[in-house]
C-alpha positions in Angstrom: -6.6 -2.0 8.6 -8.3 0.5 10.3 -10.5 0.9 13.3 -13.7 3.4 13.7 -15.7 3.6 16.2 -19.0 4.0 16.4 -21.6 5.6 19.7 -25.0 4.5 19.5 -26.0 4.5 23.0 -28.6 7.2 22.7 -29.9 5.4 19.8 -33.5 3.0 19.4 -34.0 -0.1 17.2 -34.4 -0.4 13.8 -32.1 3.2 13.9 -29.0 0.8 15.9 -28.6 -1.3 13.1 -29.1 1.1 10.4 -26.7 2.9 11.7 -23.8 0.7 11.9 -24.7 -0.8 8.7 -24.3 2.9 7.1 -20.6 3.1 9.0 -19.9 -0.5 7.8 -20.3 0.5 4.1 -18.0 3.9 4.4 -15.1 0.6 5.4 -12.9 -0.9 3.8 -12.7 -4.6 3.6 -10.6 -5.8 6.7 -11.4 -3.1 8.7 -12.8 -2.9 12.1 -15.6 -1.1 13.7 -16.5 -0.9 17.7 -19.8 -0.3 18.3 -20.8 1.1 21.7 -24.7 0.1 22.5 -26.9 -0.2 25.4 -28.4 -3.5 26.2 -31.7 -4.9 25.4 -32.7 -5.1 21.4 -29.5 -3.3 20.1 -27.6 -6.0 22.2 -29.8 -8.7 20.9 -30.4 -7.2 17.5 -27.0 -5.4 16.3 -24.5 -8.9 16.4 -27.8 -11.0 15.0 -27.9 -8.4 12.0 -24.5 -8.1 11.3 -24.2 -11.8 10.6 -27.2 -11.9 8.7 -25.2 -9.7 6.8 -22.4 -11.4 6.4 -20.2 -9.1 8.7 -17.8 -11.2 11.5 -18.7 -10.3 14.8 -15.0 -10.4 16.8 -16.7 -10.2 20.4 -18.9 -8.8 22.8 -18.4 -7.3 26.3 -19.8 -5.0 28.6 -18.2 -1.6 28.8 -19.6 -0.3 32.1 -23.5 0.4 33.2 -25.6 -0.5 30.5 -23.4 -0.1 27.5 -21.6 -2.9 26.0 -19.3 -2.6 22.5 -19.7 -4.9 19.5 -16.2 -5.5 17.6 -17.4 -6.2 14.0 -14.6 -7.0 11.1 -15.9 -5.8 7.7 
């Protein structure tokens, strides 16, 4: 199992979830990625999506500031 991570601080919705859904399909099954986000829409939209999509969102938690990470299992 490995682990990726994935900076999308700088980033605007729909590009957020886009994004990760691009790095979740370079995984393998089992594998983790941490997503670093800002809060707002990505926060509210990013864990919504990726269990939409059938992805298991491990946790959420606030880094520092305004960014938070998102631990997704593919």
């Amino acid at each position: 199992m490995a682990t990726k991570v994935l900076d999308i601080t700088k980033e605007h919705c729909p590009m957020t979830f886009v994004k990760v859904k691009i790095e979740l399909s370079r995984l393998q099954s089992g594998d983790i990625l941490e997503v670093l986000l800002s809060e707002g829409e990505p926060l509210d939209n990013v864990p919504r999506n990726a269990k939409e999509q059938g992805y298991n969102v491990l946790g959420v938690e606030h880094v520092e500031g305004t960014t938070h990470k998102i631990t997704i299992k593919k």
